[in-house]
Every structure is written in C-alpha cells, then in structure tokens.
C-alpha positions as CSV (number, residue, x, y, z in Angstrom):
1,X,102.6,119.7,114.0
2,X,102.8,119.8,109.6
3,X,104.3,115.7,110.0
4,X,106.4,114.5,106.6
5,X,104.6,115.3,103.4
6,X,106.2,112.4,102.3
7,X,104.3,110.2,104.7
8,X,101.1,111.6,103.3
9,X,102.4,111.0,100.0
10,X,102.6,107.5,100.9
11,X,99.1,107.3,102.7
12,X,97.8,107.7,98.9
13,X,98.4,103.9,98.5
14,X,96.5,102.8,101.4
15,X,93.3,101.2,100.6
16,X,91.5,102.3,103.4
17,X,92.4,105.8,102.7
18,X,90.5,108.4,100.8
19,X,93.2,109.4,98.8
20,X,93.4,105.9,97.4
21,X,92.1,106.7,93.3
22,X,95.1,108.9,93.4
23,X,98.1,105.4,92.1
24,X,95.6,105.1,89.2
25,X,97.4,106.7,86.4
26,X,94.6,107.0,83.7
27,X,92.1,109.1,86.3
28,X,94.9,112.2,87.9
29,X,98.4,113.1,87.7
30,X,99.1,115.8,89.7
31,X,100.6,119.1,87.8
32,X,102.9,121.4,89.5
33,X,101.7,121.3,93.0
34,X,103.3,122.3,96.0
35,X,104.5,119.4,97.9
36,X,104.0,117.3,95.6
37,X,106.3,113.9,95.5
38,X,107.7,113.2,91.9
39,X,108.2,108.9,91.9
40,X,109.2,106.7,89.0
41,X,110.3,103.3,89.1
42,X,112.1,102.8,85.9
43,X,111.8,99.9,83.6
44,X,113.8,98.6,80.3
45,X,110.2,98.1,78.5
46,X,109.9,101.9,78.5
47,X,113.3,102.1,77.0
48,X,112.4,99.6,74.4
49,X,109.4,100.9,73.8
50,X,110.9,104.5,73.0
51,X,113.8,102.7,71.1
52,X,111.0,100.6,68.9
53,X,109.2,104.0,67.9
54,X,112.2,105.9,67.0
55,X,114.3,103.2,65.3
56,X,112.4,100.7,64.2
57,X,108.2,101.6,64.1
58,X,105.9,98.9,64.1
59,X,102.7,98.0,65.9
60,X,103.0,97.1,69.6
61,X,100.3,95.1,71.9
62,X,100.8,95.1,75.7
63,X,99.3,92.8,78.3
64,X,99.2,92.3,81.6
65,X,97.0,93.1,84.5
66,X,95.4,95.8,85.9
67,X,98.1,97.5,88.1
68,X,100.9,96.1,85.8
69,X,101.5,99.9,84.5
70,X,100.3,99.8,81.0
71,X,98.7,103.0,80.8
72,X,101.5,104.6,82.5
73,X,103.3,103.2,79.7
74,X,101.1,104.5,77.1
75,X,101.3,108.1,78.6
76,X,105.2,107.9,78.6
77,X,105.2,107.1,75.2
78,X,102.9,110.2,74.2
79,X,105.3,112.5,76.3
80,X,108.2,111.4,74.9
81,X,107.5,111.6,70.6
82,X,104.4,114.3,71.2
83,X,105.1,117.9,71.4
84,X,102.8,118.2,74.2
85,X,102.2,116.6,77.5
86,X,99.5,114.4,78.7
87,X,97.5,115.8,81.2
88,X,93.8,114.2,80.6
89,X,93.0,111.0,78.9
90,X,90.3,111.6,76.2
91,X,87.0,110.3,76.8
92,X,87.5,107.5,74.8
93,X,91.1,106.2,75.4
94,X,92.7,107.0,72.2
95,X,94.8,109.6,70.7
96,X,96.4,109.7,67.6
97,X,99.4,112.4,66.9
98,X,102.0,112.6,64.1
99,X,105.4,112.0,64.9
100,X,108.8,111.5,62.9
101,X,107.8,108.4,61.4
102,X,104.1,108.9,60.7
103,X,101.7,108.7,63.1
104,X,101.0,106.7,66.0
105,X,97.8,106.0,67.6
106,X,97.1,104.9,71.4
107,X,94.6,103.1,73.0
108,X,95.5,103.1,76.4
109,X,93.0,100.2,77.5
110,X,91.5,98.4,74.7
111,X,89.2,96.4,77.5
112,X,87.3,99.7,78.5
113,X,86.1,100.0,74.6
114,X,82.6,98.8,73.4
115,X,83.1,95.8,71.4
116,X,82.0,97.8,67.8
117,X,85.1,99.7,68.7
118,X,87.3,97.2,69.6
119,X,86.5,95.5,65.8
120,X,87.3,98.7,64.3
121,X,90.6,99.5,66.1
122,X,92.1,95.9,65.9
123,X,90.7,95.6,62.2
124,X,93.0,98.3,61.7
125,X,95.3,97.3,63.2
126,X,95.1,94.2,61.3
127,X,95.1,96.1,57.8
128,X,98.4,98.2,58.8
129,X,100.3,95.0,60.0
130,X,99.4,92.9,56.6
131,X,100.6,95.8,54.6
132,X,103.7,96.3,56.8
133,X,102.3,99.3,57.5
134,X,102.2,101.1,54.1
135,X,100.2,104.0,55.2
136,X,102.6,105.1,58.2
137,X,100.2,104.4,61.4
138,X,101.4,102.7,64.6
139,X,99.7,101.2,67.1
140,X,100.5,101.5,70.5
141,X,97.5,99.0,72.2
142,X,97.4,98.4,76.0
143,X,95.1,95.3,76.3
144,X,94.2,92.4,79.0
145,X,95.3,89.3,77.5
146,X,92.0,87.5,78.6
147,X,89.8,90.1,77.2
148,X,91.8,90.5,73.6
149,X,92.1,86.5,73.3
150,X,88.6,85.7,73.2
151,X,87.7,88.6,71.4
152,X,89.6,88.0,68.3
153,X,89.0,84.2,68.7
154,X,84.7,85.2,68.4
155,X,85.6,87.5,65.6
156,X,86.5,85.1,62.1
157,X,87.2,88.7,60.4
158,X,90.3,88.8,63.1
159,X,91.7,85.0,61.7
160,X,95.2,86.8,60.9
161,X,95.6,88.9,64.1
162,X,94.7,86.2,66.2
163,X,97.5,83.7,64.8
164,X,99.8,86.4,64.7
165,X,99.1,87.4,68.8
166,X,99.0,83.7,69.7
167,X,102.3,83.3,68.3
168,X,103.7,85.9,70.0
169,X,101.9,84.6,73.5
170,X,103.6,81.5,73.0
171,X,107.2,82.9,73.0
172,X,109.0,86.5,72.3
173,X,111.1,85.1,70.1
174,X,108.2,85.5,67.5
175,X,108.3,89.5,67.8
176,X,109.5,90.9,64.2
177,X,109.9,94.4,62.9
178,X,106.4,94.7,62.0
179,X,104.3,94.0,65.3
180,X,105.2,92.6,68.8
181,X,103.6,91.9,71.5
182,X,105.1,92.7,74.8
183,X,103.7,90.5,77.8
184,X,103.9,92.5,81.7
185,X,102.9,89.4,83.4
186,X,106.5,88.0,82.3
187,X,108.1,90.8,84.5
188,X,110.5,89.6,87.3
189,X,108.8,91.7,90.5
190,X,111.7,91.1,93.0
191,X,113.5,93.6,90.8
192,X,111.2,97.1,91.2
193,X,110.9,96.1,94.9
194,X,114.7,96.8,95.3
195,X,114.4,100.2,93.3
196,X,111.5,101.4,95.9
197,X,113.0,99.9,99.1
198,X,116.1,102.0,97.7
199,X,114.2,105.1,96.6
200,X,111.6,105.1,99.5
201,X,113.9,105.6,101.7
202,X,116.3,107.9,100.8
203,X,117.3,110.5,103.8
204,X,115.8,113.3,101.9
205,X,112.1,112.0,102.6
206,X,112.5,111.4,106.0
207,X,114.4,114.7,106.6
208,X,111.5,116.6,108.2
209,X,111.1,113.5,110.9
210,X,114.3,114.1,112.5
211,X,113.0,117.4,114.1
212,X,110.2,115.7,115.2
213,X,109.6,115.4,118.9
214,X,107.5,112.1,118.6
215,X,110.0,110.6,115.9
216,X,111.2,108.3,118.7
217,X,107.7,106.8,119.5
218,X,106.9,106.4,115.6
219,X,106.0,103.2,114.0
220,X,106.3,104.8,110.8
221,X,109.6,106.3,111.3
222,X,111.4,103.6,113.1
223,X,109.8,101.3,110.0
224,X,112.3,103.7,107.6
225,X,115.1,103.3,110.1
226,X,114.7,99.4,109.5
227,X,114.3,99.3,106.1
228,X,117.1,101.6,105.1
229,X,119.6,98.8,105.9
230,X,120.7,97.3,103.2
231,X,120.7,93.7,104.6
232,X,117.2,93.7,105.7
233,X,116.7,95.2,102.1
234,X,117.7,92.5,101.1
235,X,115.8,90.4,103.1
236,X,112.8,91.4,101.7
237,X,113.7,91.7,98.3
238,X,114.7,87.8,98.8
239,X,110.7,87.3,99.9
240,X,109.9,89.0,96.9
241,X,112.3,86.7,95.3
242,X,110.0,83.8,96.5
243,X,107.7,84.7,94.3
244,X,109.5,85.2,91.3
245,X,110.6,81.6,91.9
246,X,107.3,80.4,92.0
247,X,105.9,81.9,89.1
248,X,104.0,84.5,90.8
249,X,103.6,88.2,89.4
250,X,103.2,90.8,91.6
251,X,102.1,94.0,90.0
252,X,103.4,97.3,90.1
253,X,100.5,98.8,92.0
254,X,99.8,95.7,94.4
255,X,103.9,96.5,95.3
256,X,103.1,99.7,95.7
257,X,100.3,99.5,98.0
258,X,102.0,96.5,99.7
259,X,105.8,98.6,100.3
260,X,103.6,101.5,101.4
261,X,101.7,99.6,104.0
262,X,104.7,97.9,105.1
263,X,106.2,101.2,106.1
264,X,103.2,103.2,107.9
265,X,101.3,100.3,108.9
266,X,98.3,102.0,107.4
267,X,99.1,105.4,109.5
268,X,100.0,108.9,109.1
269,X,101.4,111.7,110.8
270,X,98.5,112.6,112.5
271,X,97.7,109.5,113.6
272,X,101.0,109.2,115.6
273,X,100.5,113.1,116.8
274,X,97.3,112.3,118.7
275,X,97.6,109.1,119.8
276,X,97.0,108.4,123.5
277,X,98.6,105.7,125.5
278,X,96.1,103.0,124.6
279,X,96.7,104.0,120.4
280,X,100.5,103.8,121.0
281,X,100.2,100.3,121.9
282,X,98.5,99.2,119.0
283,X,100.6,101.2,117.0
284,X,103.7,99.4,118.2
285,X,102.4,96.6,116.6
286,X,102.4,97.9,113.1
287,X,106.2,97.0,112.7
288,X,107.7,96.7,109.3
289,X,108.0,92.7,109.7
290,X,104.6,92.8,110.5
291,X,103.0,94.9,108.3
292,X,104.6,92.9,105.0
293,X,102.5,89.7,106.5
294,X,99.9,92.0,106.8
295,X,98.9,90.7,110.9
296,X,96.9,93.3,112.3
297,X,95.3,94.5,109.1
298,X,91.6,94.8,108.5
299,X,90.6,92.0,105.7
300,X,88.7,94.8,103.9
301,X,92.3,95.7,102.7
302,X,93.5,92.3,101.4
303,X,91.3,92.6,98.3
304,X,94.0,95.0,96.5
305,X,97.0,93.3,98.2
306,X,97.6,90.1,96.6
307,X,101.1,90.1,97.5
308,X,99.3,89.5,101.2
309,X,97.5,86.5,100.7
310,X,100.6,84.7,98.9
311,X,103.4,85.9,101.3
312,X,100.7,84.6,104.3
313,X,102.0,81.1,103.0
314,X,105.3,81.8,103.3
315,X,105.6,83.6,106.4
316,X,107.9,82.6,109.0
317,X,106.4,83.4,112.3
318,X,104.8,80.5,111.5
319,X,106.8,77.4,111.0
320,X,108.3,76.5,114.3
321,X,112.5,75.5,115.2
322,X,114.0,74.7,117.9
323,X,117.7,76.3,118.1
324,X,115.4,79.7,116.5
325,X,113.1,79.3,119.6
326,X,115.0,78.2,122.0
327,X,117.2,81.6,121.3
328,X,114.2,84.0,121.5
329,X,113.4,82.6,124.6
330,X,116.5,81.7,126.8
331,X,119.3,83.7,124.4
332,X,119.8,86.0,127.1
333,X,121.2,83.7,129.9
334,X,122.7,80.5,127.6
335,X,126.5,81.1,129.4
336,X,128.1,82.1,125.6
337,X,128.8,86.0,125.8
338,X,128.6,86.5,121.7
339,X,124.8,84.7,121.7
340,X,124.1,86.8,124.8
341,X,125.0,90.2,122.7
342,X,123.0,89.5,119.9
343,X,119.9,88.9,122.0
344,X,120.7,91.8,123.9
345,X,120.7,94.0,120.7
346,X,117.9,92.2,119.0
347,X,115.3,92.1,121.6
348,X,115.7,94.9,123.4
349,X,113.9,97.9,124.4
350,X,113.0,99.4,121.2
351,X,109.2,100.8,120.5
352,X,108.5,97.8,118.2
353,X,108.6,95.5,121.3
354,X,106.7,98.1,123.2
355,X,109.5,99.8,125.0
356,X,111.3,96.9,127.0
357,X,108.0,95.2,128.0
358,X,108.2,92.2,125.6
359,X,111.3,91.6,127.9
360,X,109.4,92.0,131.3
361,X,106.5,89.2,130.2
362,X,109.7,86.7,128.6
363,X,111.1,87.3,132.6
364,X,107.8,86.6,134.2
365,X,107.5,83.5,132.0
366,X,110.5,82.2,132.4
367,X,110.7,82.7,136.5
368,X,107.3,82.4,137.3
369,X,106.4,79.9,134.8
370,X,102.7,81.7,133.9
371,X,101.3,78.9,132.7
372,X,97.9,81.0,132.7
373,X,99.7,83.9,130.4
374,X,100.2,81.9,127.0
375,X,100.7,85.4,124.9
376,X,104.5,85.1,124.8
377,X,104.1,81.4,122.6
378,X,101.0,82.6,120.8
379,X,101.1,86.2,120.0
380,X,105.0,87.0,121.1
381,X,107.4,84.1,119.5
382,X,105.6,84.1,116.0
383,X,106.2,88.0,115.9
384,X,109.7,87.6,116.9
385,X,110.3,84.5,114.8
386,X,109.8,87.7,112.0
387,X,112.0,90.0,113.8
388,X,114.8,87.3,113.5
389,X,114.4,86.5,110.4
390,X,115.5,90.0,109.3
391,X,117.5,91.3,111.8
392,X,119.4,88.8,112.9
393,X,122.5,89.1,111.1
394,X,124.4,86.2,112.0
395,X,125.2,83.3,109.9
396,X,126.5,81.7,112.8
397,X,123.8,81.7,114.7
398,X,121.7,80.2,112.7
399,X,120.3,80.1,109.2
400,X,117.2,82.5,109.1
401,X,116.1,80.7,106.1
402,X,115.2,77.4,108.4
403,X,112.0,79.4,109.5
404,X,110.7,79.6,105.5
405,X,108.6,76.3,104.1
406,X,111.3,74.9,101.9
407,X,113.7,73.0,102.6
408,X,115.8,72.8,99.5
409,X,115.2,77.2,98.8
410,X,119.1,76.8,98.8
411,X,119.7,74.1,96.7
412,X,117.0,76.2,94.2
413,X,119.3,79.6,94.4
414,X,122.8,77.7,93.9
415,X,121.2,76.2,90.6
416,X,121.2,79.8,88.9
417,X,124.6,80.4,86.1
418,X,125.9,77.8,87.5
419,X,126.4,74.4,85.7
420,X,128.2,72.5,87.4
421,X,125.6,72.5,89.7
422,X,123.0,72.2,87.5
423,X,124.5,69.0,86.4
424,X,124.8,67.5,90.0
425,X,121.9,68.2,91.1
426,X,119.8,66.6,88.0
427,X,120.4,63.0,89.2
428,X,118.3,64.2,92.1
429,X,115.7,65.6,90.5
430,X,115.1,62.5,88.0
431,X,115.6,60.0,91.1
432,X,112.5,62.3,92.7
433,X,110.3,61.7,89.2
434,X,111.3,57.6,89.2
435,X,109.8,58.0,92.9
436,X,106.7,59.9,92.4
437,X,105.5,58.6,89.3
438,X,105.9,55.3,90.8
439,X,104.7,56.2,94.3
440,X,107.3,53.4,95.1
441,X,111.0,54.1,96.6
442,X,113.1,53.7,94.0
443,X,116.6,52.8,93.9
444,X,118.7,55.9,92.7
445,X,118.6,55.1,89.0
446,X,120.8,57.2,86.2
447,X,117.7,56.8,83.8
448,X,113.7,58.4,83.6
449,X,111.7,55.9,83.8
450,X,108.3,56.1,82.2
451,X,106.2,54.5,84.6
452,X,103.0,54.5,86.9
453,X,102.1,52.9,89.5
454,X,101.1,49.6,87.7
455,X,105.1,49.3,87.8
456,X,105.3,48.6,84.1
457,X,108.5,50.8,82.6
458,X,106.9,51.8,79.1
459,X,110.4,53.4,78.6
460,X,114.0,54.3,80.3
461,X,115.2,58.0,79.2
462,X,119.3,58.1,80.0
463,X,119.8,60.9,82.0
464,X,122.9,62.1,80.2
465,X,121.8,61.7,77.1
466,X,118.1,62.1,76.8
467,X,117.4,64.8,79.1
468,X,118.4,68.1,79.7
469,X,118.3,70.2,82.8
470,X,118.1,74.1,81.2
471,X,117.9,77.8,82.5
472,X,115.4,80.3,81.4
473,X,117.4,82.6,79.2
474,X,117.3,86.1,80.6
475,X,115.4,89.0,78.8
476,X,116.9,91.9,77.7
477,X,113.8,93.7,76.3
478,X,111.8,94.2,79.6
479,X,112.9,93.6,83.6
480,X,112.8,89.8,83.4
481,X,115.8,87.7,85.0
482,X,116.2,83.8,85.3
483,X,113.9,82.3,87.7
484,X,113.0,78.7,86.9
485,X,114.4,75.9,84.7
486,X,113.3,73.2,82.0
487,X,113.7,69.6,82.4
488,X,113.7,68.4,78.7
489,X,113.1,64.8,77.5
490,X,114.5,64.4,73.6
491,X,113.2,68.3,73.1
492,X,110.1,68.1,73.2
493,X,108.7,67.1,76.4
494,X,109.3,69.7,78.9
495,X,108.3,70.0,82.6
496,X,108.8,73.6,83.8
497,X,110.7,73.4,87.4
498,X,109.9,76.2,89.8
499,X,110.8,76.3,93.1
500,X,107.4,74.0,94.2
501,X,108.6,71.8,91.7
502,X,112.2,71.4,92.7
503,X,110.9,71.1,96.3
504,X,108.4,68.6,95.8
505,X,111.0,66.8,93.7
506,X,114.1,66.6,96.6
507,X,111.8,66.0,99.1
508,X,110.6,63.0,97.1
509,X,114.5,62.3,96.5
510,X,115.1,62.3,99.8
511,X,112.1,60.3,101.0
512,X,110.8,63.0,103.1
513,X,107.1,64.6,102.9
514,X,105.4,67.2,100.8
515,X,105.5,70.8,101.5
516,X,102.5,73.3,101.0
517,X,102.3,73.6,97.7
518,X,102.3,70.1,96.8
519,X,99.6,70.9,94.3
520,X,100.8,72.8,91.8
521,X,103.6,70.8,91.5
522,X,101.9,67.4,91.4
523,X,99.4,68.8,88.4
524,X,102.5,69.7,86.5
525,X,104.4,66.3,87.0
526,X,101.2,64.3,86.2
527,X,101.0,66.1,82.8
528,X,104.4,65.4,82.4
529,X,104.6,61.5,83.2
530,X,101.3,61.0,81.0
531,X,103.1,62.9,77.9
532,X,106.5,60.5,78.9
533,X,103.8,57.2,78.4
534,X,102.7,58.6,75.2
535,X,105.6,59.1,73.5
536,X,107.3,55.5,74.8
537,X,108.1,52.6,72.4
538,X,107.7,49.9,74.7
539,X,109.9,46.8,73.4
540,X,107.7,43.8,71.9
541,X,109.2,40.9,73.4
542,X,110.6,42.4,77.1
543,X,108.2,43.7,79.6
544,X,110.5,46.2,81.8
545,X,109.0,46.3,85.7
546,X,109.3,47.9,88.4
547,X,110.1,44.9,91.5
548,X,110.7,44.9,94.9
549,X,114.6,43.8,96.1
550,X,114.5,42.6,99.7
551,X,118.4,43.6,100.3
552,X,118.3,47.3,99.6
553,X,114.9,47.7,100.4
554,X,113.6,49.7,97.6
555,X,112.2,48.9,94.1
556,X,114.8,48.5,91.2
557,X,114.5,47.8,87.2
558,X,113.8,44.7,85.9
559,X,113.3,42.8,82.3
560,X,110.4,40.1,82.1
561,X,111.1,37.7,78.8
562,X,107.7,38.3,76.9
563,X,108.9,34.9,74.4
C-alpha cells in the first residue's frame, strides 16, 4: 500500500523522525518535487513588511525565538522585491540586491555571525539610520532579542542603536519611518492554530485515505475525522487561547510540531499497514485528545514541544468533578433518555476506545464491582474526562470548562470589548488586592488600599476615580489580538492582569484558595503593592488602619488621631 503522501508530509515535524531538519527553513526548501506538499500559514507582518519596503523603506529589526519564522520571513521578503528566488542561503547569512528604492541588505540571523561581523553590520546599520538613510541601503535584520541586547549594550560604539532598539522594545508606538523594530514574541498563537486546524484538514489531503482498506482502524485518520469539526476546532483553538491569556508564546514551529503530533500520534502510513494486534492496541491510544497532552509520548520528544509541558498544567483528564464523572461512569443507565443518547454516542464503540471494549471493563466494573481492576479510575476516566471535554457538545449537560484549573476562565473571556463588564467586574478585582496585600478578609471596600500586612493604610486610591481597568489595544501591524488588561493607579502604576492574575485575584475576592499558578501572579502583585507604598502620602496627623469589626467579621478602614 503507497498510504497519504500527506501523512508523510506531516511525519516531517515529528521529532523522532528522520525527516525532522526538513521545518527548518534556512537548511532546505524543497523545489519542484513530485509529491511535494506546498503549506503557508499567512501572517499580516509579511504584509507589513512587503508594504514597509515598497511604500515607506526604512531599516527593520526582527526578534523572537528560534521557531518564531524569522528567516522564513527574510526569504519572503527576497522573493518578493528580487528578481530571483531563494533557493540556498549564502554561507554567511547575508545578501544584498537592488531593488526599486535602493538596495536592501538581509541578514537572516544576526545570532549565527561572529561578533567582528555583528559590529560591522549593526555599525552600519547605525550610520544608515542616523543619516535617514542617505545612501539608499535597507536593512532587513533577523535577530534574538537576548543575543542583540547585550551585544550593543558591551559595545559603547553602538550607544545610539541601543537607545533607539530599547525604545522600540518598550512599546511599538516608538517605530518611525526610519527604523522599526518588529517583536514575534508579541504574536497572539491561538490565531495560526485556527488557520492549520483549518488547512490541515481540508478533504483534499485526506482524499487518498478514503480508498483505504485499514482507514477504519486508523488513529491517524480517525484523528482528521475529529478534528475537521468545527466545534472541536474550536475547542482546541480555545486551549491555545489559554495560553495567549497567560502570556505564553508558542512558536510557529513548536505548533507545528505539536498540531502534527496531535494528528498521527507520532505514526505514519506504514506504521498502521503493518501493525499486528498487539500495535493496534497501542495505537488506539494515540487519539487526538491525547496526543495534544502528549500521554503516551516518549520524553525524548518534549524538548521541542513546549506547548506540551505548558498545556500538561492545564489538562483536564486531570482535575476531577463529580456530575462530569458520575456521567462517564453511570450515563448510560441514569433513567433520562436525552443523557442516555449522548453517552451512547460519545462512548461508544469507536477505535479510539478500542472497539467497544472501554464499554465491556465500565460493565464489569460496575456489576462485578473489580475492586482488584482499578484501570477504568486510573488510566480510563482521565482519558475520557478529555474525550468530554471536546466532544461533548452539550451545554446542558454540563459545562466542559468545569474540568480546566480556573474557575473564573469565564468571567476572564466576558471582560474582552466589553465595558460594561469591565466596569463591574473591577470592584472585584480591587476587593481581591485590599485582601491579598493585607492577607486579612477585607470588607468589600470601593477604594485600593495601600497596605501590608502591618495593617497601616499608607494610602486609599478611589476606585472610580484613581484607577482604571484598560484593554490591550489590538495590533494591526502583525497577528496580535487583545489578551490581557491593565489595572492603572493615577497612570503610572500599572499591574498587568492575565488570566493567573484575574484568577488569583477572584479567588481572593471570593475567599476561596489559590490555583496553580499562584506564583506568577503573586510576584506581579507584590511589585505592584510595594510601588502603591512608595508613591503614598500618608497624612501627618491620622494614622489610617486596618482593624478587626466583630459584627461582620472581617477587617474594615479606620482613622487613629495622631494629635
């Protein structure tokens, strides 16, 4: 049997796989061969990129991580203004060609330069910017931000570039028309995984499986089936989502490998040809909701997928509830028809639960009570916590999103372009600082109070007045949408709220305990309450306290006479 060409394609971004070097764009790119599958994820930076070069030319930097698809960049760039196309980096990683405007040179990795010809390239670079660009060169430079930072800050010859790319570090907004610095790690990753769930499986690629006699014992194929829905789509673009919230970047090439792995479980054509009874069974654990955990993965893998290790945190095999299961276990038999159907359809006899024998053992345990067989709560109801959490379908039911470690992800997403909200829910989020910075249970108080847990209030910030609850603005320029917010004290002390943040926060609001990620957020709030002290003007002659009320039971305001 040939097997899908596009599954081999796909086997390229397995890390186990000897095909692997092929996702690094500055080693191959493949030419006119026969089966060969043409991908592209596309991005606005290309766009503005292209539109900076032929409109307005000036000097770009870009940053970002290895994986974030800056030498792809590069190359589109030379393809698009050269008259020729790339085939073969030069040996050296830069190329200079004349185009309408002048000339623009490329360095497609300034990190992989030795440092006498990093000086001279960024010295240049330096000369062209200060004469705003006189001569008629461009630079396009890809760079890590690490590498290029301390660089210019051990060379004093580099003063000028160095303000000028800290500037720009600090906020966009500092771009002009002469140079710019463009930032990858500021890229919303939730977005590309949509356009490759979409793109991945389209029927085209999958054509050749549907004359295949083993396409109904397939992992990989029954993977695409699942995925192709639009609401488990969804789904996962909403894990990827996750991260966005928390300020986590994902790169192109770790989604890559990570999407890939989700859908052949590390497998190709040939493995599912050949495999015998006992290879079967292991392969039917290799589905999609699976694989994106990465369970049943070798840990030599998990070096390249960093989208692994943070999505292990936030899987929801793990966190344990009740009505969830209490319905993967006894669904089947509760007396209501409609709950009855959906277990029917969700756990039935499909190859993902190993061809109706998940069903047999949940029988066994429930009539036989085999107490000695303890797979079905350790290996079986984790798994299908997963399969619920995608498949299920039913808002009635239950809420899927009760099996994820927030509480308040809700809350979080209802906050987004919409004010009224915004404003609501800011009462909260002061009432949970007044309560952690105090490590006392505050009274639900319309002011910030500048305190620690001596119980002195330094200061009292109105809420209304003094403090602003504000979205980050969306980004036109590259794929970056709003995914945290700013609490603002007189505009200039700012505490970034991500989604740990406004957890953390409600939680503390609400009295309840800390999630997994308590952390991050506490570092965040410290630096914040210390920066609050500093900038109070306590009053002379009133000592404002923190004390204890015996009716309500919590702690409230109160003025000491200092006369």
């Amino acid at each position: 049997m040939k097997g899908n060409p596009f599954v081999f394609y796909l086997d390229q971004y397995n890390v186990l796989s000897p095909n692997h070097s092929k996702i690094y764009d500055e080693y191959t790119i493949d030419q006119g061969q026969e089966n060969t599958y043409v991908f592209k994820i596309e991005t606005k930076i290309e766009d503005t990129l292209i539109n900076i070069f032929e409109n307005n030319p000036q000097s770009v930097i870009l940053t970002g991580n290895a994986g974030d698809g800056k030498t792809r960049l590069c190359r589109i760039v030379y393809d698009y203004f050269s008259n020729t196309q790339l085939e073969r980096w030069p040996e050296e990683g830069i190329i200079e060609f004349p185009f309408s405007h002048g000339k623009l040179r490329i360095v497609k990795d300034l990190s992989e330069l030795k440092e006498d010809v990093i000086r001279r390239e960024l010295l240049a670079l330096q000369n062209y910017i200060t004469t705003n660009h006189f001569e008629k060169v461009y630079y396009l430079i890809a760079a890590n931000e690490g590498k290029l930072t301390k660089f210019l800050s051990q060379n004093h010859d580099l003063t000028m570039l160095a303000a000028e790319v800290s500037d720009r570090f600090k906020s966009n907004d500092n771009n002009t028309n002469t140079f710019s610095v463009y930032n990858l790690l500021n890229v919303t990753s939730s977005v590309y995984v949509e356009r490759l769930l979409e793109k991945w499986n389209q029927p085209e690629n999958w054509s050749p499986c549907t004359d295949c006699s083993k396409s109904n014992r397939c992992i990989i194929y029954l993977n695409h089936q699942r995925t192709a829905k639009k609401e488990i789509q969804q789904r996962l673009v909403e894990q990827y989502k996750l991260l966005d919230y928390l300020d986590t970047h994902i790169t192109i090439r770790e989604m890559l490998i990570h999407i890939s792995y989700m859908l052949t479980g590390g497998y190709t054509c040939d493995d599912i040809n050949k495999a015998d009874y006992k290879q079967l069974e292991e392969q039917t654990k290799k589905a999609y909701y699976q694989n994106f955990y990465g369970h049943e993965l070798d840990e030599n893998a998990f070096s390249e997928m960093k989208a692994l290790r943070i999505f292990k945190s936030l899987d929801p095999g793990n966190y344990s509830h009740s009505t969830i299961d209490d319905f993967i276990i006894n669904g089947d038999i509760n007396g209501d028809s409609e709950t009855e159907e959906i277990h029917k359809n969700l756990f039935d006899d499909s190859l993902d639960l190993q061809l109706g024998y998940f069903l047999k053992k949940l029988r066994l345990y429930r009539d036989y009570n085999t107490e000695n067989d303890l797979s079905i709560v350790e290996d079986w109801i984790p798994r299908l916590r997963r399969k619920f959490f995608y498949e299920v379908g039913n808002d009635n039911l239950s809420n899927a999103n009760q099996l994820l470690p927030f509480e308040y992800i809700n809350q979080y997403k209802s906050l987004f372009n919409n004010t009224k909200n915004q404003t609501l829910l800011k009462r909260s989020l002061i009432n949970g600082l007044n309560r952690i910075f105090s490590g006392r249970l505050t009274e639900n108080n319309k002011n910030l109070l500048a305190t620690n847990r001596n119980l002195i209030v330094y200061e009292s910030f109105k809420t209304n007045k003094d403090i602003d609850l504000e979205q980050e603005a969306e980004r036109k320029d590259i794929d970056r949408i709003p995914s945290k917010f700013m609490i603002t004290v007189e505009e200039n002390i700012v505490l970034p709220v991500n989604l740990a943040v406004f957890e953390y926060l409600l939680r503390a609001n609400g009295g309840g305990t800390h999630n997994i990620l308590q952390q991050e957020a506490e570092i965040l709030i410290d630096t914040f309450k210390n920066e609050l002290i500093r900038i109070s003007e306590p009053d002379d002659f009133e000592l404002n306290i923190l004390r204890y009320d015996q009716k309500i039971g919590l702690f409230i305001e109160d003025e000491i006479s200092l006369d």
